[in-house]
Backbone as XML, in Angstrom:
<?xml version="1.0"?>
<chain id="A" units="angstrom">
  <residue number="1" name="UNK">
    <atom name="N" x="-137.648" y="115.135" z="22.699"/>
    <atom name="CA" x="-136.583" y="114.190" z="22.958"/>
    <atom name="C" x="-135.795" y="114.674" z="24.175"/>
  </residue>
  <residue number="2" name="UNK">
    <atom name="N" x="-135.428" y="113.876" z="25.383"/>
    <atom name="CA" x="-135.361" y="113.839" z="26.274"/>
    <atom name="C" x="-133.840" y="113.260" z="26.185"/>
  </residue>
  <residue number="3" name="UNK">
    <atom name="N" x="-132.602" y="114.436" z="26.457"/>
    <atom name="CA" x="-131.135" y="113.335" z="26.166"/>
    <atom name="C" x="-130.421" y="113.718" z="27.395"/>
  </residue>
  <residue number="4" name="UNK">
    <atom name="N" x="-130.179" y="113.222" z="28.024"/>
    <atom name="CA" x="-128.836" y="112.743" z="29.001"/>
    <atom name="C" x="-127.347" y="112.329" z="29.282"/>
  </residue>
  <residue number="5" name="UNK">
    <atom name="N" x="-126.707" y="113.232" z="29.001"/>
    <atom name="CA" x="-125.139" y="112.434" z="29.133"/>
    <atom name="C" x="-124.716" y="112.577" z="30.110"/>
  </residue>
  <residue number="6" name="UNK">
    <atom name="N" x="-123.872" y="110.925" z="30.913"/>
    <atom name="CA" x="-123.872" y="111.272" z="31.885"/>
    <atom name="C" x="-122.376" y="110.945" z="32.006"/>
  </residue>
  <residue number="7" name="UNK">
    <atom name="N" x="-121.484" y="111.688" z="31.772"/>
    <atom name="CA" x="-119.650" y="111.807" z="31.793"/>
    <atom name="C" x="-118.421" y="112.061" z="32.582"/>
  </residue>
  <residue number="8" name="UNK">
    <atom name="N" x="-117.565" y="112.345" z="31.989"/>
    <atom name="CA" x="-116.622" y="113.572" z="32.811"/>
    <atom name="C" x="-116.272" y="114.578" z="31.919"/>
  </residue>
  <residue number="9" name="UNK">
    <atom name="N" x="-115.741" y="115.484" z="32.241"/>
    <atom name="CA" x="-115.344" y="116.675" z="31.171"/>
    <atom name="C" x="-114.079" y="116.425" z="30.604"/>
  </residue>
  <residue number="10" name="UNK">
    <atom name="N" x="-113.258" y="115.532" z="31.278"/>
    <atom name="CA" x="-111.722" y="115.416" z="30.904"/>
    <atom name="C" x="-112.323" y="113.881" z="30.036"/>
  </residue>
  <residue number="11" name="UNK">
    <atom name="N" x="-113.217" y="113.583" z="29.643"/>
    <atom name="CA" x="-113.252" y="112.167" z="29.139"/>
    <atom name="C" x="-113.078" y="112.524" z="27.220"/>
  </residue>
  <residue number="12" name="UNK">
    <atom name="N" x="-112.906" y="111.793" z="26.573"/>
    <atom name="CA" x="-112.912" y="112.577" z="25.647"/>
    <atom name="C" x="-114.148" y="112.065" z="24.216"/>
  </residue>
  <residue number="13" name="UNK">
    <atom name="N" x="-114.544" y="110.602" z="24.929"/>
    <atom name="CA" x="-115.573" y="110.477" z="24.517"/>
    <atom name="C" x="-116.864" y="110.934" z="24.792"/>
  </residue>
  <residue number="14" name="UNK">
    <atom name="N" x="-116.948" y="111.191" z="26.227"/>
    <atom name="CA" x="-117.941" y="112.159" z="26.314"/>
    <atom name="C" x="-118.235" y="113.834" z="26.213"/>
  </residue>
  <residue number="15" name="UNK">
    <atom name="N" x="-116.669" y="114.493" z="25.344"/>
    <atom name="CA" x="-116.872" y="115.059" z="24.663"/>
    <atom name="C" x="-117.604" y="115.507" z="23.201"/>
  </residue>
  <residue number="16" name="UNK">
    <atom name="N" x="-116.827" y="113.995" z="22.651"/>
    <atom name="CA" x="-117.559" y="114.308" z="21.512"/>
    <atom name="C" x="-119.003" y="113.619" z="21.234"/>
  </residue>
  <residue number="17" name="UNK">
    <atom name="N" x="-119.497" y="112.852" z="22.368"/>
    <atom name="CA" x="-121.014" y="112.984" z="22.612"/>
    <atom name="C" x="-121.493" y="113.996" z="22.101"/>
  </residue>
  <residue number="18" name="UNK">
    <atom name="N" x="-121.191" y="115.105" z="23.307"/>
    <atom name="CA" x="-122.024" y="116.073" z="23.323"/>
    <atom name="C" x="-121.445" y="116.886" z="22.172"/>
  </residue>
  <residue number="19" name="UNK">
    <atom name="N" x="-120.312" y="116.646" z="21.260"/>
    <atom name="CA" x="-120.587" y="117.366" z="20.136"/>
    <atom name="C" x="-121.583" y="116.719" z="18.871"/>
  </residue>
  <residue number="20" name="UNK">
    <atom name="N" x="-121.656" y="115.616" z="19.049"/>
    <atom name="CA" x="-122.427" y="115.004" z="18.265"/>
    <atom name="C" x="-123.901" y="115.480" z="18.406"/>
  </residue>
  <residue number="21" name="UNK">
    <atom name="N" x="-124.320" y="115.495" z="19.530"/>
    <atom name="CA" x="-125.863" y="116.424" z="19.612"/>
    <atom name="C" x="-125.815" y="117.783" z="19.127"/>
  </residue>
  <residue number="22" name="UNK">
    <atom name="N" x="-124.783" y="118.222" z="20.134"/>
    <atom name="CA" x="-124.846" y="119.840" z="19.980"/>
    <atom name="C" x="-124.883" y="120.293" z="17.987"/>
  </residue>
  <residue number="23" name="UNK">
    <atom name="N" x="-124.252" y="119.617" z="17.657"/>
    <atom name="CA" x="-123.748" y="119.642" z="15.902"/>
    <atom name="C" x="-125.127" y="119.547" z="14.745"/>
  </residue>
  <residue number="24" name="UNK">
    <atom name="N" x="-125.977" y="118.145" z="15.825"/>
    <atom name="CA" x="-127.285" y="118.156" z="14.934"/>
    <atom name="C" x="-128.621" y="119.207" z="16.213"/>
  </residue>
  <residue number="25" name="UNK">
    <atom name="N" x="-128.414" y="119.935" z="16.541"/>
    <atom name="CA" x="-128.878" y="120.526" z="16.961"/>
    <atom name="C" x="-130.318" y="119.967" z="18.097"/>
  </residue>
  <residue number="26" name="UNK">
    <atom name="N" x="-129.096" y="119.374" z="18.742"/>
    <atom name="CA" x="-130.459" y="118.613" z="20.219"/>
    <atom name="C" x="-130.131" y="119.245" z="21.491"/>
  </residue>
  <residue number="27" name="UNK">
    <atom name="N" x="-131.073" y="119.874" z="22.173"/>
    <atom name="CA" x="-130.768" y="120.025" z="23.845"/>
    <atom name="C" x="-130.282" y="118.661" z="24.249"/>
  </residue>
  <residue number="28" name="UNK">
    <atom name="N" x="-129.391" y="118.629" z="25.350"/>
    <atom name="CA" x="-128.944" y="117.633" z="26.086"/>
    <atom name="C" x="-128.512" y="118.168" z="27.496"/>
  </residue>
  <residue number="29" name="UNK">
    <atom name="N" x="-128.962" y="117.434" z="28.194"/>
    <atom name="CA" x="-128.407" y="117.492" z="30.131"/>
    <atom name="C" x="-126.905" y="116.765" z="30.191"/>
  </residue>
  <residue number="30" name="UNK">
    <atom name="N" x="-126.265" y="117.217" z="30.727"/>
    <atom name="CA" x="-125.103" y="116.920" z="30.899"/>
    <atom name="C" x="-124.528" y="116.921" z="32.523"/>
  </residue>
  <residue number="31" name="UNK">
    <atom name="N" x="-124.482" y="115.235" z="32.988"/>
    <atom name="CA" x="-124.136" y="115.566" z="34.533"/>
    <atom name="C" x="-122.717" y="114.398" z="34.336"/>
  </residue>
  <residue number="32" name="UNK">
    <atom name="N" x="-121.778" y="115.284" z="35.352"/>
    <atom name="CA" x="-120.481" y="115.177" z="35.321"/>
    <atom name="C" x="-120.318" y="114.405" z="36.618"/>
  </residue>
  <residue number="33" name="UNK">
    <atom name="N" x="-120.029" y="112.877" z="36.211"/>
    <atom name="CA" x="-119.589" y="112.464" z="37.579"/>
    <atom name="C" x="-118.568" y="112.561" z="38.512"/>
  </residue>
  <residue number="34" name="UNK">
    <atom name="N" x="-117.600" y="113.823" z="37.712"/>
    <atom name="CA" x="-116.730" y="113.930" z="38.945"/>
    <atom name="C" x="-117.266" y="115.119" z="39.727"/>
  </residue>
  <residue number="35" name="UNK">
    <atom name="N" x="-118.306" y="115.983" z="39.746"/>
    <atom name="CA" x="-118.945" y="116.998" z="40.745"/>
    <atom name="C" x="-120.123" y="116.178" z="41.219"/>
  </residue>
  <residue number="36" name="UNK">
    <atom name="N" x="-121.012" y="114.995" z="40.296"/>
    <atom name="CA" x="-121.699" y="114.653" z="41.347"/>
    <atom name="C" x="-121.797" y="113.335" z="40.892"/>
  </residue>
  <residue number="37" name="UNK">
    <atom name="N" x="-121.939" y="112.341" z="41.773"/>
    <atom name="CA" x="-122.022" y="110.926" z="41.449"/>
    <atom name="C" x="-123.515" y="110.655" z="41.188"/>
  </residue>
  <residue number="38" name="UNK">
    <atom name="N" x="-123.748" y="108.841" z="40.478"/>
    <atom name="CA" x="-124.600" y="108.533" z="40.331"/>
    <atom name="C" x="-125.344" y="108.560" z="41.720"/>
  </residue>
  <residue number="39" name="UNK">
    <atom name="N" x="-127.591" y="108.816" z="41.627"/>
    <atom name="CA" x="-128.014" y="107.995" z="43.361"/>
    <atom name="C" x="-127.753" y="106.672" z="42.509"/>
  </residue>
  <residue number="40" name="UNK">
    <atom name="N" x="-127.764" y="105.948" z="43.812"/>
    <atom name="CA" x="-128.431" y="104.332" z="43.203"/>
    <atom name="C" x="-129.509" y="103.690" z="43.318"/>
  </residue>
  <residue number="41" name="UNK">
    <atom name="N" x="-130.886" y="104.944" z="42.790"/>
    <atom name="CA" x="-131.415" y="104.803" z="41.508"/>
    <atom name="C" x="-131.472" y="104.923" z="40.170"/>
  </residue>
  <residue number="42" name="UNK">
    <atom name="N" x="-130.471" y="105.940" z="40.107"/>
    <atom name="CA" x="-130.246" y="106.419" z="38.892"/>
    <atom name="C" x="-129.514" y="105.207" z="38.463"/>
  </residue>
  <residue number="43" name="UNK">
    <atom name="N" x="-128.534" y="104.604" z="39.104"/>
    <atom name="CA" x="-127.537" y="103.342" z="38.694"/>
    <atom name="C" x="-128.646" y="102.321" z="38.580"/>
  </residue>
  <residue number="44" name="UNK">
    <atom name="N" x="-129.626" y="101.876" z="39.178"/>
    <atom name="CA" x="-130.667" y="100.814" z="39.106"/>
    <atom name="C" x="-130.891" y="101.186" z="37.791"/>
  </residue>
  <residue number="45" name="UNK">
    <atom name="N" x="-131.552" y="101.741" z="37.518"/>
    <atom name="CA" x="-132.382" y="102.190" z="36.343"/>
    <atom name="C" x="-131.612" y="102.188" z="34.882"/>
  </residue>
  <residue number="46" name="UNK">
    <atom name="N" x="-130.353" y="102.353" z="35.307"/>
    <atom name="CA" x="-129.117" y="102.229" z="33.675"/>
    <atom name="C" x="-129.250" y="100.876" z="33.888"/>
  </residue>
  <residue number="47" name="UNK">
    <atom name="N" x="-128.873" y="100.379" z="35.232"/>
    <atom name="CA" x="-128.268" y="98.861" z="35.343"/>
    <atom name="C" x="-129.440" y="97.797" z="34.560"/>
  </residue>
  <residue number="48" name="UNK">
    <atom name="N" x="-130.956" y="98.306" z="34.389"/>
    <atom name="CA" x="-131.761" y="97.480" z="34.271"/>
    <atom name="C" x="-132.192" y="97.913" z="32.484"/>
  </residue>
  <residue number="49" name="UNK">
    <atom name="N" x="-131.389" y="98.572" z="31.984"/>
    <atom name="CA" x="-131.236" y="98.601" z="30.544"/>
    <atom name="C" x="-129.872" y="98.083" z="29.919"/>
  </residue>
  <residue number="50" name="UNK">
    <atom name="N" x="-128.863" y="98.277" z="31.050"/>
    <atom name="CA" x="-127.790" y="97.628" z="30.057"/>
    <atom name="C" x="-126.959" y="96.727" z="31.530"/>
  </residue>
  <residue number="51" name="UNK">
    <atom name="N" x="-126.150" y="95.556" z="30.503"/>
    <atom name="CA" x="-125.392" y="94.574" z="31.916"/>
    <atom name="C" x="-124.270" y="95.349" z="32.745"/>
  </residue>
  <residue number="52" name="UNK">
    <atom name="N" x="-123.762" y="95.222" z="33.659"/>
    <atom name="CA" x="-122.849" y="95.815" z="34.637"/>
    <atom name="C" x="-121.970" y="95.845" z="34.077"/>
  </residue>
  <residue number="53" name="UNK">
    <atom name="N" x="-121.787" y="94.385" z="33.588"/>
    <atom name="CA" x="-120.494" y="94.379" z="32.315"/>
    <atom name="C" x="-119.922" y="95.485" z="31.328"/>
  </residue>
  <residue number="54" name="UNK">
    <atom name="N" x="-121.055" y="95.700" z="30.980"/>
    <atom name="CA" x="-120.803" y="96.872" z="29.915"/>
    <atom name="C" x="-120.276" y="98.394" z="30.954"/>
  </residue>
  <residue number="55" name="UNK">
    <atom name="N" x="-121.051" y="98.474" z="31.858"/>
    <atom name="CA" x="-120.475" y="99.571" z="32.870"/>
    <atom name="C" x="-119.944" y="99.551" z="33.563"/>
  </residue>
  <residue number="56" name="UNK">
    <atom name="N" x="-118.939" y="98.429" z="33.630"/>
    <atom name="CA" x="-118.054" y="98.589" z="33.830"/>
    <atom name="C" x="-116.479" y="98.869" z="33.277"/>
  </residue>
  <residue number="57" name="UNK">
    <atom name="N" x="-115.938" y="100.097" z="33.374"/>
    <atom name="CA" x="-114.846" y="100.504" z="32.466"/>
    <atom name="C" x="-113.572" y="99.094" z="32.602"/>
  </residue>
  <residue number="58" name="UNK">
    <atom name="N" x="-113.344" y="98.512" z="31.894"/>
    <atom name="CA" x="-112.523" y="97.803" z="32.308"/>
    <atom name="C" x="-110.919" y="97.961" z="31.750"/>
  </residue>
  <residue number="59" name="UNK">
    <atom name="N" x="-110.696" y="98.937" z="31.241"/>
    <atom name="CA" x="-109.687" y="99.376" z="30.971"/>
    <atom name="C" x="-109.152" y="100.891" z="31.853"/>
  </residue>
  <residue number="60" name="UNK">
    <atom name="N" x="-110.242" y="101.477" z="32.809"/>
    <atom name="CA" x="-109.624" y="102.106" z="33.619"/>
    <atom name="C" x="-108.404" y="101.617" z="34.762"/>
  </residue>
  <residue number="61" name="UNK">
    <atom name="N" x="-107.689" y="102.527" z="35.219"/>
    <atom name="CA" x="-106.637" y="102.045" z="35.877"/>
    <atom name="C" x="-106.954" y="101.943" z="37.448"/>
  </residue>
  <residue number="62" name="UNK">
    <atom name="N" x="-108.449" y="102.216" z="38.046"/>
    <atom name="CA" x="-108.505" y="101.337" z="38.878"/>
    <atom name="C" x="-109.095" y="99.878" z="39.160"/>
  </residue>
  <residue number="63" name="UNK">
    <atom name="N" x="-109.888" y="100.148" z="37.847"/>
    <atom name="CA" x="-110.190" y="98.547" z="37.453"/>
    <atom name="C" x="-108.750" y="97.655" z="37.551"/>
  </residue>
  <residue number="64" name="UNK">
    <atom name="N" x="-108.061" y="98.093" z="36.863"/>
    <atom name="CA" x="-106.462" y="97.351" z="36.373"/>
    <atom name="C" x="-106.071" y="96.895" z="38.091"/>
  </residue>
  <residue number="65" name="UNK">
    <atom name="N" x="-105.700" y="98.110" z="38.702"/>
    <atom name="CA" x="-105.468" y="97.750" z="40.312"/>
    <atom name="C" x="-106.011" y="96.994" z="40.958"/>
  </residue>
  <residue number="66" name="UNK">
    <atom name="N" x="-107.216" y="97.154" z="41.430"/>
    <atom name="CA" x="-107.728" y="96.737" z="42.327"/>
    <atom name="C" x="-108.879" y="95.538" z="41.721"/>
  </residue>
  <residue number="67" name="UNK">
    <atom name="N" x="-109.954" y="95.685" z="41.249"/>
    <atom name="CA" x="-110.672" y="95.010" z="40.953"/>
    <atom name="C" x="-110.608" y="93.700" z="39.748"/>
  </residue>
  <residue number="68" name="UNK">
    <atom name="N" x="-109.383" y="93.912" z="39.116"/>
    <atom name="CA" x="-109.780" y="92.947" z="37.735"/>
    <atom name="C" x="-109.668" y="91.710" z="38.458"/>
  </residue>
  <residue number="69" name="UNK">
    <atom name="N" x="-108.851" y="91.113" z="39.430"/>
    <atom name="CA" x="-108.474" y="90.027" z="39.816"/>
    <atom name="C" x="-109.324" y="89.127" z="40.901"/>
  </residue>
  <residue number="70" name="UNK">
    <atom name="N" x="-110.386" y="90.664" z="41.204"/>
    <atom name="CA" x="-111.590" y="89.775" z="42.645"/>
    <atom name="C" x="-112.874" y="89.530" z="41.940"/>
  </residue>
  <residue number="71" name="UNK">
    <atom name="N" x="-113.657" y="89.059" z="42.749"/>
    <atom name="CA" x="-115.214" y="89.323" z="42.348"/>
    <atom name="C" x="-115.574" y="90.131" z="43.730"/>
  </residue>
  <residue number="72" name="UNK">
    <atom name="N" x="-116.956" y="90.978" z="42.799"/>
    <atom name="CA" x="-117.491" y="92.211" z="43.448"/>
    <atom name="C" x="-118.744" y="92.631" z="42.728"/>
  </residue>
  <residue number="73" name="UNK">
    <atom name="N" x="-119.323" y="92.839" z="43.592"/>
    <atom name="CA" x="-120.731" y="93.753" z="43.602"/>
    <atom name="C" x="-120.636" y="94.789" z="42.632"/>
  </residue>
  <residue number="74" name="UNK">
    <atom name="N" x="-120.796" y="94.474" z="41.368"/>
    <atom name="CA" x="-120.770" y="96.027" z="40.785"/>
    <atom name="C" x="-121.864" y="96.777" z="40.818"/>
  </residue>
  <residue number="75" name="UNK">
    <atom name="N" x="-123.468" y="96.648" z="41.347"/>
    <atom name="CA" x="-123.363" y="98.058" z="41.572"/>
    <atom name="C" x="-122.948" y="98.568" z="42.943"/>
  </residue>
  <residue number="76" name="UNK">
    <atom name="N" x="-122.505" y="98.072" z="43.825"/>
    <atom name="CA" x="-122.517" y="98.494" z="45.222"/>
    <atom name="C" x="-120.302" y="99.477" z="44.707"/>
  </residue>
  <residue number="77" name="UNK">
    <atom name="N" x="-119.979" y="98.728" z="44.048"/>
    <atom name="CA" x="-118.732" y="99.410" z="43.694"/>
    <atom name="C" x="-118.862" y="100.889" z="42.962"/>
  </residue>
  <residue number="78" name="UNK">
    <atom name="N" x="-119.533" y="100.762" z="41.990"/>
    <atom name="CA" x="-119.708" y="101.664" z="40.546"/>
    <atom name="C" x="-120.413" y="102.942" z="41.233"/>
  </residue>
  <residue number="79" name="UNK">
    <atom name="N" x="-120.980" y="102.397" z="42.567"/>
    <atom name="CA" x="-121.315" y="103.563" z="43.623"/>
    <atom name="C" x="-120.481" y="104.554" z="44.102"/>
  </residue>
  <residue number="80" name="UNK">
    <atom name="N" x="-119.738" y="102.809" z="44.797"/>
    <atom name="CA" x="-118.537" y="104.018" z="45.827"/>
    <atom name="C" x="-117.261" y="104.495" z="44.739"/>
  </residue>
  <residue number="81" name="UNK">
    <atom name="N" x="-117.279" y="103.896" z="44.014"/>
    <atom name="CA" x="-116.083" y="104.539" z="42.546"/>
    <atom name="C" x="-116.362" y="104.675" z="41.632"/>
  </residue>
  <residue number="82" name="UNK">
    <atom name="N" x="-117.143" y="105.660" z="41.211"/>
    <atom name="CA" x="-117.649" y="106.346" z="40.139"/>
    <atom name="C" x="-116.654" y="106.057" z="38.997"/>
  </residue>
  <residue number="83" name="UNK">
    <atom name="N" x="-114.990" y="106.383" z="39.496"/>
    <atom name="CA" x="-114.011" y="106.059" z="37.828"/>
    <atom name="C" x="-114.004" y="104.520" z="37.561"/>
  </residue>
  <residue number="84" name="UNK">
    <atom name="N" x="-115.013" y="103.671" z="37.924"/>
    <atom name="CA" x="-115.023" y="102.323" z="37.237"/>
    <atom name="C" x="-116.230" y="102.770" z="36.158"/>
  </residue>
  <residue number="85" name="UNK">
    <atom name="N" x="-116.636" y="103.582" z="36.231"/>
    <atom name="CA" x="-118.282" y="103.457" z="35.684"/>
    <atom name="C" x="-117.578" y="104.248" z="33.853"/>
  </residue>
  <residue number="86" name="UNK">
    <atom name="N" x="-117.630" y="103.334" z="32.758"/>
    <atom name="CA" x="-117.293" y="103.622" z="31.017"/>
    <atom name="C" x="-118.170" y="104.395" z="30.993"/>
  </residue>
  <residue number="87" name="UNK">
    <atom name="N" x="-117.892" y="105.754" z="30.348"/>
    <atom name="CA" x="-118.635" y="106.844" z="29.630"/>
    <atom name="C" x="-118.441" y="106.846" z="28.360"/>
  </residue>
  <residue number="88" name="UNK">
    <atom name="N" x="-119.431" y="107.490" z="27.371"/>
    <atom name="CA" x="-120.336" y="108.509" z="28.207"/>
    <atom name="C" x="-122.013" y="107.100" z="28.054"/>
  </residue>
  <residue number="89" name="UNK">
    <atom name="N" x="-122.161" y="107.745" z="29.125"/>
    <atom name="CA" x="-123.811" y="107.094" z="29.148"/>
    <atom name="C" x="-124.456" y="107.798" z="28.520"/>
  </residue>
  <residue number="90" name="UNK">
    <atom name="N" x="-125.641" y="107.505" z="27.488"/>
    <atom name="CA" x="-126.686" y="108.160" z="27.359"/>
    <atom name="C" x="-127.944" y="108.019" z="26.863"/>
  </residue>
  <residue number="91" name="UNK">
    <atom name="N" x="-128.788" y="108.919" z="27.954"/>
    <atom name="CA" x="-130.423" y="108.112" z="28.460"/>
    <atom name="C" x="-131.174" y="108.557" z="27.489"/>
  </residue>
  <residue number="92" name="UNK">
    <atom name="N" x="-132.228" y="108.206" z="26.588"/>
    <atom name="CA" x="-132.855" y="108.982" z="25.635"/>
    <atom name="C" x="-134.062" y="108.553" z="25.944"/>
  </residue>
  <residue number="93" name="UNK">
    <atom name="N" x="-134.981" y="109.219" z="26.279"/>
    <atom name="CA" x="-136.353" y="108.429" z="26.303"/>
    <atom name="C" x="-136.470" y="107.121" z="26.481"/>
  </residue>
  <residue number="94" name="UNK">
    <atom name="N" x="-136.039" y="106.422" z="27.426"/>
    <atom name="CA" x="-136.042" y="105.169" z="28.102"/>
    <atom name="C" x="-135.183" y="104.284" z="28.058"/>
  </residue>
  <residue number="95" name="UNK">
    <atom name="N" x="-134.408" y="104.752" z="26.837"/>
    <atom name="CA" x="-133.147" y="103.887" z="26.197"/>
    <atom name="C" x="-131.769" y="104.024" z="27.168"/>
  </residue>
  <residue number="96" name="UNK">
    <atom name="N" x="-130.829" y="103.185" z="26.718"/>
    <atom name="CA" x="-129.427" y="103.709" z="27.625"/>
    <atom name="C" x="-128.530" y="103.262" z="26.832"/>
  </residue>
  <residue number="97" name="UNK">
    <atom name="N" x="-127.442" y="103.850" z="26.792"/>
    <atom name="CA" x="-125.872" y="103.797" z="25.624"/>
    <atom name="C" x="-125.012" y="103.545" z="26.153"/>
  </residue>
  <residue number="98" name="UNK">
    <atom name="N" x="-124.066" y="102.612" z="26.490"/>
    <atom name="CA" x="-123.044" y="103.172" z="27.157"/>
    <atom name="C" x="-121.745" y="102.988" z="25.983"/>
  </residue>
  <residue number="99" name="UNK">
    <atom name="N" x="-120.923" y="104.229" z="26.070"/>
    <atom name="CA" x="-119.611" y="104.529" z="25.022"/>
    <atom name="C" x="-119.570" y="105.013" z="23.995"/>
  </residue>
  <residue number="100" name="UNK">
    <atom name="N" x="-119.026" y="105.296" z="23.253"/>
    <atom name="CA" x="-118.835" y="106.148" z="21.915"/>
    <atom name="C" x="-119.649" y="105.314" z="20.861"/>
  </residue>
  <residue number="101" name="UNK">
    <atom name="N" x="-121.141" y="105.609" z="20.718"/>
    <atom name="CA" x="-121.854" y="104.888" z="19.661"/>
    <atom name="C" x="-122.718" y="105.886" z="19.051"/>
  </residue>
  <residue number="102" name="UNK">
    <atom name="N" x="-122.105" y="106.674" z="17.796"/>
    <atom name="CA" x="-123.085" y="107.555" z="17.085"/>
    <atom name="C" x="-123.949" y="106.859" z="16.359"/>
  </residue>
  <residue number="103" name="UNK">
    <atom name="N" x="-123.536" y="105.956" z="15.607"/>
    <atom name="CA" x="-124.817" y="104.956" z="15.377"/>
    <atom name="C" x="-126.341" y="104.733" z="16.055"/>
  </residue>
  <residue number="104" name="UNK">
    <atom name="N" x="-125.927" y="104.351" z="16.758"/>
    <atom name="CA" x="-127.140" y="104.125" z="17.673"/>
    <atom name="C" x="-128.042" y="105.382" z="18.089"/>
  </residue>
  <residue number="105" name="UNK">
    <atom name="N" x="-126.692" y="106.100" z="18.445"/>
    <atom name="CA" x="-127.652" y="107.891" z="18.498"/>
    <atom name="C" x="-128.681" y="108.087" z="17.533"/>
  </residue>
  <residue number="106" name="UNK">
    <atom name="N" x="-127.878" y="108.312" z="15.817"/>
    <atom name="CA" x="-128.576" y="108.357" z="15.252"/>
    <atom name="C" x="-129.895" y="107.272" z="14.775"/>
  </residue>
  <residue number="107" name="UNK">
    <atom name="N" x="-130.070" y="106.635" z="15.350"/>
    <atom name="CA" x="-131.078" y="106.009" z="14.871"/>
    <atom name="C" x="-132.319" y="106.405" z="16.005"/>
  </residue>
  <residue number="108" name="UNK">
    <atom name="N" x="-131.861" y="106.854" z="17.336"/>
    <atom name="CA" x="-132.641" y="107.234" z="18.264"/>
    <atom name="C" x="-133.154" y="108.805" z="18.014"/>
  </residue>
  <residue number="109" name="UNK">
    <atom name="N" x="-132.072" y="109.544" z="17.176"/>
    <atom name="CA" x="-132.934" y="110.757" z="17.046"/>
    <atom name="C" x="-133.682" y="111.078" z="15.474"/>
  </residue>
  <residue number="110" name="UNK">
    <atom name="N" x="-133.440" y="109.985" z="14.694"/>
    <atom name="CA" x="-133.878" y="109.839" z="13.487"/>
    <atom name="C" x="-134.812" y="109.361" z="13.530"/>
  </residue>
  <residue number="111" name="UNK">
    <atom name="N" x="-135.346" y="108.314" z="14.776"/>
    <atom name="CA" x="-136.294" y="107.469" z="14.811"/>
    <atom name="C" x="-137.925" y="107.537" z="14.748"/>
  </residue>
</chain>
């Protein structure tokens, strides 16, 4: 099993992601988008498992500023501003999560 979270460290759901693996005892990769951003392939490739909608944080506060009121390219945005992009993502063997869903985890590592 192949797991991926892809977060921030100050987030606090993608804390307890990774306690949720770490707890049932799964390796997991852990890349932090505030040291390195998504490529955009890596964003293609989420984008074509789950809608923009969903990745897009819409309760962050630069969503609130700037974006809630225009229309825009989200992935060409979620590029250049990584803090629009809702964590934690996570990739499991082809699958993609986005947000605090142990549910779903578990059914992917139970599966």
């Amino acid at each position: 099993m192949n797991i991926q979270i892809i977060g921030k460290k100050k987030c606090q759901d993608t804390r307890k992601a990774e306690r949720f693996f770490k707890e049932r005892g799964h390796k997991y990769f852990t890349l932090d988008l505030n040291e390195k951003a998504l490529s955009p392939g890596e964003l293609r490739n989420i984008l074509a498992k789950v809608s923009s909608d969903d990745l897009v944080d819409k309760d962050s506060k630069l969503y609130k500023q700037k974006f809630s009121f225009m229309d825009f390219d989200p992935e060409e945005e979620l590029l250049a501003h990584p803090d629009l992009i809702k964590t934690p993502i996570i990739r499991c063997d082809g699958k993609v999560c986005v947000g605090y869903k142990p549910e779903t985890w578990k059914t992917w590592i139970e599966g």
